[in-house]
Steps between C-alpha positions, in 0.01 A plus 500: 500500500149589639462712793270451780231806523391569854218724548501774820144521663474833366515390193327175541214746650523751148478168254209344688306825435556521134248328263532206371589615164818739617585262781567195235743806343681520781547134537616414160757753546618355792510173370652665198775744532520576838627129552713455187680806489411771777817674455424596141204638542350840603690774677654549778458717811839608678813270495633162735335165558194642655424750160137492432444384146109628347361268207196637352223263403303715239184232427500479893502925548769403785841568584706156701753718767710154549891460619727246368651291776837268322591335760144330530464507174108635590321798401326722788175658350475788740197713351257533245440868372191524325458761158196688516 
């Protein structure tokens, strides 16, 4: 099953202000794991439905902050958290 991943504006804001290089990162890994298998991967932030998963994208130097919605079978990318 593939989910659907649905960027916030914050984060669609955060990914059109990466370069082009880090930005294609992100994307693959969206297209990747984040819609295969987005409960395997990362870790989770606090417990329920609503538990913020983090997936680090290390070639990207950015951290996904998504949640995992079932019933839609759709990921929510929420934020982007940029490594320094």
């Amino acid at each position: 099953m593939t989910y659907k991943v649905v960027l916030a504006p914050q984060a669609q804001r955060a990914l059109a202000g990466l370069a082009p290089e880090r930005r294609r990162a992100v994307h693959e890994t969206m297209r990747g794991k984040l819609s295969t298998n987005p409960l395997s991967v990362g870790t989770t932030e606090g417990t329920g439905p609503d538990a913020l998963r983090k997936l680090p994208v290390a070639p990207a130097g950015v951290t996904i902050g998504h949640r995992v919605i079932d019933a839609q079978v759709e990921v929510r990318v929420v934020r982007l958290l940029g490594w320094p």
